[in-house]
N, CA, C and O atoms as CSV, one atom per row, in Angstrom:
chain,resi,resn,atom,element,x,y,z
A,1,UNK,N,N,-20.851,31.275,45.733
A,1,UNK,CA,C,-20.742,29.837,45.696
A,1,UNK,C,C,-19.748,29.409,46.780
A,1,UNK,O,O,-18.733,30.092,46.922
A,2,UNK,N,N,-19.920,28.504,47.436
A,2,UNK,CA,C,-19.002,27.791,48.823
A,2,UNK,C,C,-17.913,26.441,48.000
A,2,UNK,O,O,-18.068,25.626,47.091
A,3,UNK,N,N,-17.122,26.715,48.682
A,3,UNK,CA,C,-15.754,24.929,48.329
A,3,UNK,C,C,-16.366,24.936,49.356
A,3,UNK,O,O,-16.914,25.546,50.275
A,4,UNK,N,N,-15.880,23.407,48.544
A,4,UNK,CA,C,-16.072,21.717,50.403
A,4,UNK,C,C,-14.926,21.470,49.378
A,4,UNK,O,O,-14.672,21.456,48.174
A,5,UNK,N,N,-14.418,21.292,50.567
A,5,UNK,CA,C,-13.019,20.628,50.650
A,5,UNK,C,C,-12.856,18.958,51.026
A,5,UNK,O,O,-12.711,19.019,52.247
A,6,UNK,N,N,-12.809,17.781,50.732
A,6,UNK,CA,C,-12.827,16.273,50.755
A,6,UNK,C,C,-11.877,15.828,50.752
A,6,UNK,O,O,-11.258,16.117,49.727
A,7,UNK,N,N,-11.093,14.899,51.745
A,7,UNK,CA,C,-9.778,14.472,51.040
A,7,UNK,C,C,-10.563,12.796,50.932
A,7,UNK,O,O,-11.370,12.272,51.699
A,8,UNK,N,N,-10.107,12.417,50.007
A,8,UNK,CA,C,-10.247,10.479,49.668
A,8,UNK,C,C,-8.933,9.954,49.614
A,8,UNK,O,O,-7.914,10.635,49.498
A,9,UNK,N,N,-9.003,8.463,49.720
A,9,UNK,CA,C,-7.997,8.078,49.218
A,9,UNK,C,C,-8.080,7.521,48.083
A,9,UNK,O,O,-9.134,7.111,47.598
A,10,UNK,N,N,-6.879,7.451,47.511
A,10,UNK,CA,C,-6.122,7.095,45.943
A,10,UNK,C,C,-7.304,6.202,45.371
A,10,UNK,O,O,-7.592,6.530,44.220
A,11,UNK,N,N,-8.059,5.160,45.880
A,11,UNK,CA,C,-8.391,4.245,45.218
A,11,UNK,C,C,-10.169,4.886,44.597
A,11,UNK,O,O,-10.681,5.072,43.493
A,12,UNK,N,N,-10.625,5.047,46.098
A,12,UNK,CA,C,-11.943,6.319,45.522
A,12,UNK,C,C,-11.893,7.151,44.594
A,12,UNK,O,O,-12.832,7.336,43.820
A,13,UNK,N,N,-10.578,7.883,44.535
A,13,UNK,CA,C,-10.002,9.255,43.786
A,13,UNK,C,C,-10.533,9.041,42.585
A,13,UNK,O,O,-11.423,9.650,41.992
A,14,UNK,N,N,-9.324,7.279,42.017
A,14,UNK,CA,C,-9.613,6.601,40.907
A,14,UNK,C,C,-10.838,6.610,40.323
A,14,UNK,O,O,-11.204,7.152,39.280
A,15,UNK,N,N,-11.539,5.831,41.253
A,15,UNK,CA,C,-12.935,5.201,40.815
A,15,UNK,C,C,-14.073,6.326,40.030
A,15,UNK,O,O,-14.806,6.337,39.040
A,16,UNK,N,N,-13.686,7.239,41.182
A,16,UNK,CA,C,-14.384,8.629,40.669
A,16,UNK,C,C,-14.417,9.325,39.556
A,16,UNK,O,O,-15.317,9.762,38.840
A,17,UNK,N,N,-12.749,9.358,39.536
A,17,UNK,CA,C,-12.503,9.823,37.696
A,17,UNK,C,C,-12.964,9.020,36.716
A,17,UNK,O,O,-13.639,9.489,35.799
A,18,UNK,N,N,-12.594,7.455,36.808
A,18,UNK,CA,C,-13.461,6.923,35.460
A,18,UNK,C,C,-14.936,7.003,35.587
A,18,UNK,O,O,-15.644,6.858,34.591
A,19,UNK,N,N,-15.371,7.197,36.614
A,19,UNK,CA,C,-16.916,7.367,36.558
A,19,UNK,C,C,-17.115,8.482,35.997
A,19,UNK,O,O,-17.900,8.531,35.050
A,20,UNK,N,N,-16.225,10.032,36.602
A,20,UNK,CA,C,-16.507,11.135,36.013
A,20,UNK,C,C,-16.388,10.700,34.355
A,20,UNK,O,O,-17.323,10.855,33.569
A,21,UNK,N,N,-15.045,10.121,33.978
A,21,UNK,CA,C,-14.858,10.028,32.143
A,21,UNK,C,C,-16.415,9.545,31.551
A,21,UNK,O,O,-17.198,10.159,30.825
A,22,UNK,N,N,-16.525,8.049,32.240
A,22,UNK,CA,C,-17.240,7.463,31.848
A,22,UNK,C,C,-18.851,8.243,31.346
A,22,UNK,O,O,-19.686,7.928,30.498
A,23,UNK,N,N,-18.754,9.434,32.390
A,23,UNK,CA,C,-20.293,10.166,32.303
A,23,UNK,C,C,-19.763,11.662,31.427
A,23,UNK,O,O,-20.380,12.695,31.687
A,24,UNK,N,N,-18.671,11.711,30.456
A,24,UNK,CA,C,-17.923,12.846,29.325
A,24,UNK,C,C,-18.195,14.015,30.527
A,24,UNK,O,O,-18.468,15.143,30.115
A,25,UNK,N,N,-18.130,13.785,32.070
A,25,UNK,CA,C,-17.813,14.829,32.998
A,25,UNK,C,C,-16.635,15.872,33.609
A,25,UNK,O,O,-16.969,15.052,34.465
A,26,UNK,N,N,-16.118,16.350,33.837
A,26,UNK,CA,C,-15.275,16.948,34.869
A,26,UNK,C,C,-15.278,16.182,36.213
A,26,UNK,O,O,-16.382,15.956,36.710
A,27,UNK,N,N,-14.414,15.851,36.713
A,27,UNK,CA,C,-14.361,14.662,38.093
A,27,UNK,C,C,-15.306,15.796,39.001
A,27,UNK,O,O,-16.182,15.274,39.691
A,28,UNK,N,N,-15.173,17.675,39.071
A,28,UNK,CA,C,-15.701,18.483,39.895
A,28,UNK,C,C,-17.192,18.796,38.891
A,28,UNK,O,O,-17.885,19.622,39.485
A,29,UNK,N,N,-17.659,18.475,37.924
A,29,UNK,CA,C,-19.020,18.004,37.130
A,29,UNK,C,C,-19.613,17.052,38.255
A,29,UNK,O,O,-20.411,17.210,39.179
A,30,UNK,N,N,-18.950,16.111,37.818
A,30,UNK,CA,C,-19.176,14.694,38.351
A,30,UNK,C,C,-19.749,14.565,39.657
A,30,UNK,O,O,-20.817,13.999,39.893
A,31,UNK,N,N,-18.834,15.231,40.678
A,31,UNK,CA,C,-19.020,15.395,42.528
A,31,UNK,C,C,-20.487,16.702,42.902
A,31,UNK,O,O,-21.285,16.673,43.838
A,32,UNK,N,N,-20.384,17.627,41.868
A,32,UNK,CA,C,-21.126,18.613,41.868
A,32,UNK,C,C,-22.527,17.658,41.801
A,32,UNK,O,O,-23.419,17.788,42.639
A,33,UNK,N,N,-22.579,16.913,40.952
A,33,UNK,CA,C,-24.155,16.496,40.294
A,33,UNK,C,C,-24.707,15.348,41.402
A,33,UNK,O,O,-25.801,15.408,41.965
A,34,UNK,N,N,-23.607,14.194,41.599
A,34,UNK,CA,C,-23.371,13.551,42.778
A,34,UNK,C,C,-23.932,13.962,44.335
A,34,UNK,O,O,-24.454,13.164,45.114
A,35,UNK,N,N,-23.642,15.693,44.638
A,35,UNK,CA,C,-23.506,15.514,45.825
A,35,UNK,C,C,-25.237,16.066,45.905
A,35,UNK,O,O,-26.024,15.953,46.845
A,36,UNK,N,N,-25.494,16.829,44.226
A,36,UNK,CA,C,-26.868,17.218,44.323
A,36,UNK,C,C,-27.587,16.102,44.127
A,36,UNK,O,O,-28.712,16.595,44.211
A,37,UNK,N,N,-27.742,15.098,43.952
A,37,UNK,CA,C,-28.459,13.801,44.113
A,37,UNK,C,C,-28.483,13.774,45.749
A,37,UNK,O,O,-29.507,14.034,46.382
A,38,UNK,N,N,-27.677,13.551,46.145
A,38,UNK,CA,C,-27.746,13.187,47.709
A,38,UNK,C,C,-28.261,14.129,48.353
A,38,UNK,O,O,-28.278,13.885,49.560
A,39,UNK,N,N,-28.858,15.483,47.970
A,39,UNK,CA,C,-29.276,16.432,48.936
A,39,UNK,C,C,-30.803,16.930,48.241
A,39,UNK,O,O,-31.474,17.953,48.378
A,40,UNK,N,N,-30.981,15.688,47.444
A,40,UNK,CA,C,-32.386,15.892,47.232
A,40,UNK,C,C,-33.461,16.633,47.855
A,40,UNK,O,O,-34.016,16.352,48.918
A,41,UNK,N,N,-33.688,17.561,47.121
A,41,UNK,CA,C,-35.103,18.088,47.870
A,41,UNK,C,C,-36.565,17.692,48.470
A,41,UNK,O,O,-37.206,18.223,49.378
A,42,UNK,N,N,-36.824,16.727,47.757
A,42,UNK,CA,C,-37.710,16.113,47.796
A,42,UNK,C,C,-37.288,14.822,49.307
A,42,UNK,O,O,-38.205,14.238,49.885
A,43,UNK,N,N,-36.386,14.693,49.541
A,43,UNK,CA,C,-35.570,14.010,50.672
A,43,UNK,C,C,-35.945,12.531,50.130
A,43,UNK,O,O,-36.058,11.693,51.025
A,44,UNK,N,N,-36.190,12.003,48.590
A,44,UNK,CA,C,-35.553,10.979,48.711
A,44,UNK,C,C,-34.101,10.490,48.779
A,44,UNK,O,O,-33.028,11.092,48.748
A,45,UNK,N,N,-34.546,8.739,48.918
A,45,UNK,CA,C,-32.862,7.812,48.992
A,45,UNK,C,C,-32.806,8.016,47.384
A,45,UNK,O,O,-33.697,7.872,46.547
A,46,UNK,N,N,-31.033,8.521,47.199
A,46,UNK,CA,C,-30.818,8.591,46.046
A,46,UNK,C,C,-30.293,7.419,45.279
A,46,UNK,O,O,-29.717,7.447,44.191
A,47,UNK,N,N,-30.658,6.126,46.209
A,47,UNK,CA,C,-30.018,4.920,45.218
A,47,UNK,C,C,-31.542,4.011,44.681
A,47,UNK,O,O,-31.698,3.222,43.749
A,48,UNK,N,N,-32.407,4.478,45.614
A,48,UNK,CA,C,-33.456,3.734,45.339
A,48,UNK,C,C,-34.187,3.124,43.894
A,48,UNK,O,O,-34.502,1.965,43.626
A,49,UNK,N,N,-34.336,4.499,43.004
A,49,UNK,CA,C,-34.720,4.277,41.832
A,49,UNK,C,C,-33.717,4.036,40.996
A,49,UNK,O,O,-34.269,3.966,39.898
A,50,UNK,N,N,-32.751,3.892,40.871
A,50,UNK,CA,C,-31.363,3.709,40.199
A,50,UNK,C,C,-31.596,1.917,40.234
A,50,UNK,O,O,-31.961,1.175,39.322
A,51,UNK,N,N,-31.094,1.481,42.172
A,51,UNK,CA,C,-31.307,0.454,42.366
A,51,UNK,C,C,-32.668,-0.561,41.276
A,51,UNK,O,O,-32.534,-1.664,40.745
A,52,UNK,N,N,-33.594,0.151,41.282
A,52,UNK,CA,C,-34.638,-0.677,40.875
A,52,UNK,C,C,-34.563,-0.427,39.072
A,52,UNK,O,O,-34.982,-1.344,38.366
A,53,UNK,N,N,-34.098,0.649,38.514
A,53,UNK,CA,C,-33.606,0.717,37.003
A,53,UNK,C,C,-32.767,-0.548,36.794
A,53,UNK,O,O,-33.056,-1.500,36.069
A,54,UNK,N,N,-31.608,-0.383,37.605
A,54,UNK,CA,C,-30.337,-1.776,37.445
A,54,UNK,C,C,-31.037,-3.075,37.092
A,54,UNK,O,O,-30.984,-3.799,36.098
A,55,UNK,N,N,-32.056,-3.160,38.825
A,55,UNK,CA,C,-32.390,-4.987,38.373
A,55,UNK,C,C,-33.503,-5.125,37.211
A,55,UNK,O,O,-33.694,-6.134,36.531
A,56,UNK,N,N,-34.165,-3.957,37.130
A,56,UNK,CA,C,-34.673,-4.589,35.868
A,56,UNK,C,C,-33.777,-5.017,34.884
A,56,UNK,O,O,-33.922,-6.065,34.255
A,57,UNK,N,N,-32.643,-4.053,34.701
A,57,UNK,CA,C,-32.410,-4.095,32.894
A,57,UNK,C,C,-31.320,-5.211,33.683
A,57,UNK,O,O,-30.326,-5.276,32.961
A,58,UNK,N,N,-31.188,-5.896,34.611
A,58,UNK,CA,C,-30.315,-7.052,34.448
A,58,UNK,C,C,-31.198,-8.265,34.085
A,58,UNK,O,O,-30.950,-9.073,33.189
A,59,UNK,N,N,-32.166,-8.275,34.837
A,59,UNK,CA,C,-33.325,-9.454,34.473
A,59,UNK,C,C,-33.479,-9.421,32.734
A,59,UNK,O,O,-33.093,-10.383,32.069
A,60,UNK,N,N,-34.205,-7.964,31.975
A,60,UNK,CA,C,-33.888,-8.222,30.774
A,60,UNK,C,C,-32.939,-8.732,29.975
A,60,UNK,O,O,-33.189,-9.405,28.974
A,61,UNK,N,N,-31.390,-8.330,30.524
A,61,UNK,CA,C,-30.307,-8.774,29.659
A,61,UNK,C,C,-29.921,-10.168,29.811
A,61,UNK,O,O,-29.346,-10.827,28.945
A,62,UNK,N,N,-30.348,-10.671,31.220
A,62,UNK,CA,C,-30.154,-12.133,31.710
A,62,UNK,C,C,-31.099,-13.210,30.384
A,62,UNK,O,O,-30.774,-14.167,29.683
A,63,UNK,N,N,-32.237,-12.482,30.551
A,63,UNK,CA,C,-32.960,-13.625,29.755
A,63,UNK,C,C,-32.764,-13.575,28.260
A,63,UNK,O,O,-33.132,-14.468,27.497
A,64,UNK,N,N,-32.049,-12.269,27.838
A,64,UNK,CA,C,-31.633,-11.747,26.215
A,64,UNK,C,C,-30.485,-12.833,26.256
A,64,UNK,O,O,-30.464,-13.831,25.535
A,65,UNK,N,N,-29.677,-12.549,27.057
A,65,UNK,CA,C,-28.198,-13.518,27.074
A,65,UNK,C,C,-28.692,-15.007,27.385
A,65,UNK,O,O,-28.235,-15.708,26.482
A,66,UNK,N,N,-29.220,-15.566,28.023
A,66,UNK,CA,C,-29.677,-16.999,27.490
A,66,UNK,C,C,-30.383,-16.965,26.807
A,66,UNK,O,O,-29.959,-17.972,26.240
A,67,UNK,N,N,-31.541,-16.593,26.000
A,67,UNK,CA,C,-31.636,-17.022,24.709
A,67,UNK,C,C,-30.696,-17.003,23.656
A,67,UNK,O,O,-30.712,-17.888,22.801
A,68,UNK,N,N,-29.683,-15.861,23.629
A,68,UNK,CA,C,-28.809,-15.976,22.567
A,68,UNK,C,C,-28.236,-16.850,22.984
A,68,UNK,O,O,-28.161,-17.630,22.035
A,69,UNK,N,N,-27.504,-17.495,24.231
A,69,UNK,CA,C,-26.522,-18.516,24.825
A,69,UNK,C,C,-27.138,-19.749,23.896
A,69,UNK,O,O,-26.562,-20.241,22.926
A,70,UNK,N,N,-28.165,-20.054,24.303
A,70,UNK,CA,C,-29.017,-21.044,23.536
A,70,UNK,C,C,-29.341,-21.747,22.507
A,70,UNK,O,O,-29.614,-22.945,22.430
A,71,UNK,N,N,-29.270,-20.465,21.249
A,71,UNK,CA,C,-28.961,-20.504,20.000
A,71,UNK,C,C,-27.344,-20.427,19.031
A,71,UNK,O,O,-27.018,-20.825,17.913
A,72,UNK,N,N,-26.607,-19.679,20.180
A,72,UNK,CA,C,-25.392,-19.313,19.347
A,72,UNK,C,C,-24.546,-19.329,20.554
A,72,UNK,O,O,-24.238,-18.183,20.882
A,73,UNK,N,N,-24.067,-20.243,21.325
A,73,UNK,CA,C,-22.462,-19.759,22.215
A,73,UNK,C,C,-21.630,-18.914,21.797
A,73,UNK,O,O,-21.220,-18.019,22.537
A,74,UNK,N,N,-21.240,-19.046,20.558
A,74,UNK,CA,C,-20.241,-18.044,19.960
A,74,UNK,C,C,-20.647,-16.745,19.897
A,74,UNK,O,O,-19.881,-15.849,20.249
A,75,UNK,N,N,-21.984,-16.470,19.411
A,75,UNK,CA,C,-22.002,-15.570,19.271
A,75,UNK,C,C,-23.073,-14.282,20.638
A,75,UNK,O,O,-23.557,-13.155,20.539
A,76,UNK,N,N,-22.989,-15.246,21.665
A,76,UNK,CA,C,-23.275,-14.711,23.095
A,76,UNK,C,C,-21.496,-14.464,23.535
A,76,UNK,O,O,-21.229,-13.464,24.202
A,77,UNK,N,N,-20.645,-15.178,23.226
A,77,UNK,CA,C,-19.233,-15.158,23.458
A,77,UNK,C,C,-18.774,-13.963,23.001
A,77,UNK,O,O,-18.020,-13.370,23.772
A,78,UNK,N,N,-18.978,-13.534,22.143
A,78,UNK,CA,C,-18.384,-12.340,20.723
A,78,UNK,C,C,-19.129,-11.366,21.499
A,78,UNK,O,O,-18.662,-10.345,22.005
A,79,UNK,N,N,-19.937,-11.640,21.533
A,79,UNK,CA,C,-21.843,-10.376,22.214
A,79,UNK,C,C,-21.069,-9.842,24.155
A,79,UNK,O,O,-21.313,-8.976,24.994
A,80,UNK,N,N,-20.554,-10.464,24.075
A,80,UNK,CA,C,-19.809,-10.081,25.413
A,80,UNK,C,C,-18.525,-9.913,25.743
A,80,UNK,O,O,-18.264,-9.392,26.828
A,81,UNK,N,N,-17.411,-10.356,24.797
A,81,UNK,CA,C,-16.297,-8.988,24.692
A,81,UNK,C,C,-16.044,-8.331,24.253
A,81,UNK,O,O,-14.932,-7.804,24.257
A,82,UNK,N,N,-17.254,-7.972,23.484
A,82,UNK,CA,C,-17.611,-6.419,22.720
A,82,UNK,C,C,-17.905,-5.345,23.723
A,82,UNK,O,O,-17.406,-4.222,23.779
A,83,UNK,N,N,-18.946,-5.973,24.629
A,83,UNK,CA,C,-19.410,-4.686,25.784
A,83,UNK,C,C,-18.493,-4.895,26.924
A,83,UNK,O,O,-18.440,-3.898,27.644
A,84,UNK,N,N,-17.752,-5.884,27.312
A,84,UNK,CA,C,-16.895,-5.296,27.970
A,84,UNK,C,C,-15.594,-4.368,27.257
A,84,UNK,O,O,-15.017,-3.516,27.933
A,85,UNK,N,N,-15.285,-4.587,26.099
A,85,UNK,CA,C,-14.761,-3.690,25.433
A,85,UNK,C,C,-15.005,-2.155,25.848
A,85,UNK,O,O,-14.277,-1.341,26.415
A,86,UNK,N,N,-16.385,-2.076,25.316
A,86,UNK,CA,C,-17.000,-0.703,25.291
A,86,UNK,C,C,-16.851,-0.605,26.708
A,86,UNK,O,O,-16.200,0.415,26.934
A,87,UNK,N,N,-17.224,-1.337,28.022
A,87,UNK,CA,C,-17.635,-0.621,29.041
A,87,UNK,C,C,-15.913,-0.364,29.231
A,87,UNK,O,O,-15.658,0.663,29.859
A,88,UNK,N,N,-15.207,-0.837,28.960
A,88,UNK,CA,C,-13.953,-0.558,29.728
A,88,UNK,C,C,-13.497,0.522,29.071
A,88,UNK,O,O,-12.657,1.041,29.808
A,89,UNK,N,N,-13.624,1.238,27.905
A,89,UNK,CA,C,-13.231,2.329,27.257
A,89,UNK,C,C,-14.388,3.223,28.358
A,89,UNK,O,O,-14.150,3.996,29.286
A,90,UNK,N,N,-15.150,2.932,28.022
A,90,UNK,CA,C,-15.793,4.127,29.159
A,90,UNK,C,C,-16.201,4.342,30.575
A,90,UNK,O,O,-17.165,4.822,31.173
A,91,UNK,N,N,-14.646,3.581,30.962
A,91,UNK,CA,C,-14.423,3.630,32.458
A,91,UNK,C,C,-15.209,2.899,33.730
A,91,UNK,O,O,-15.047,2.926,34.950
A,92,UNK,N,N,-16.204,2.187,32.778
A,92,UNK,CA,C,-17.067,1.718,33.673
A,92,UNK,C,C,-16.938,0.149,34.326
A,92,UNK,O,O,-17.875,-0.386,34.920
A,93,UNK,N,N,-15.789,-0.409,34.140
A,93,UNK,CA,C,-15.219,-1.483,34.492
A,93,UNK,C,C,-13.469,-1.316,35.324
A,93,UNK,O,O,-12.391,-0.978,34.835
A,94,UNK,N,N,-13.871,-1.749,36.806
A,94,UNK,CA,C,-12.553,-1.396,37.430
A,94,UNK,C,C,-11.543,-2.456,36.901
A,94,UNK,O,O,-11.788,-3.642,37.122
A,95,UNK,N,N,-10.139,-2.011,36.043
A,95,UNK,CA,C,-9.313,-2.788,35.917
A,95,UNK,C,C,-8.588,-3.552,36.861
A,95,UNK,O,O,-8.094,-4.649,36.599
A,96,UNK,N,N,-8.546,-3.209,37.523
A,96,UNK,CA,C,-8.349,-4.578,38.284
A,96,UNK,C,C,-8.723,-5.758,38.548
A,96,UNK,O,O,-8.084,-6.755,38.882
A,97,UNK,N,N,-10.130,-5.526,38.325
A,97,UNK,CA,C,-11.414,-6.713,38.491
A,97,UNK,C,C,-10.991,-7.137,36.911
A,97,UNK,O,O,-10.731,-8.340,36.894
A,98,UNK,N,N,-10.881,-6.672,35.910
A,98,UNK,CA,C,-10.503,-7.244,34.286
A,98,UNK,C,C,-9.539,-8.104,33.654
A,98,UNK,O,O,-9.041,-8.166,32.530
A,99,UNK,N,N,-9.394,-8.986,35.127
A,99,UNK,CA,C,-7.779,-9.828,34.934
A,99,UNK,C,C,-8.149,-11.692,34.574
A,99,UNK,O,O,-7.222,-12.484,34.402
């Protein structure tokens, strides 16, 4: 088996580890699985189908969240600092942006 050696800076470093937490990884799990996405065999782009997973399930949650907006403010209000709750326990929200 070969090291690659990477240096980042501090703020990537970060980002990486809660992504690693966020995915119950090893940050060297995490970069391992990462770098095998990007060296796809098949030589696709490894954001492509990801990309197109995302906007769907945002379009779904967009139109889930105005209908509930619709019927219940409060409880589209409640319905959304619950999951940022959750996403921020599982690293998936940069604190800094959480201010």
């Amino acid at each position: 088996m070969h090291r690659i050696s990477v240096r980042v800076d501090d703020t990537l470093y970060r980002r990486l580890q809660r992504r690693a937490y966020g995915a119950n990884l090893t940050l060297s799990e995490f970069v391992r699985q990462v770098l095998g996405e990007a060296a796809d065999p098949h030589g696709r782009y490894i954001y492509s189908s990801q990309d197109e997973v995302l906007a769907t399930s945002i379009q779904i949650l967009t139109l889930l969240a105005t209908s509930i907006g619709a019927r219940s403010p409060e409880l589209l209000e409640r319905g959304m600092l619950d999951a940022r709750a959750i996403l921020g326990e599982r690293g998936l929200l940069d604190p800094e942006q959480d201010r």
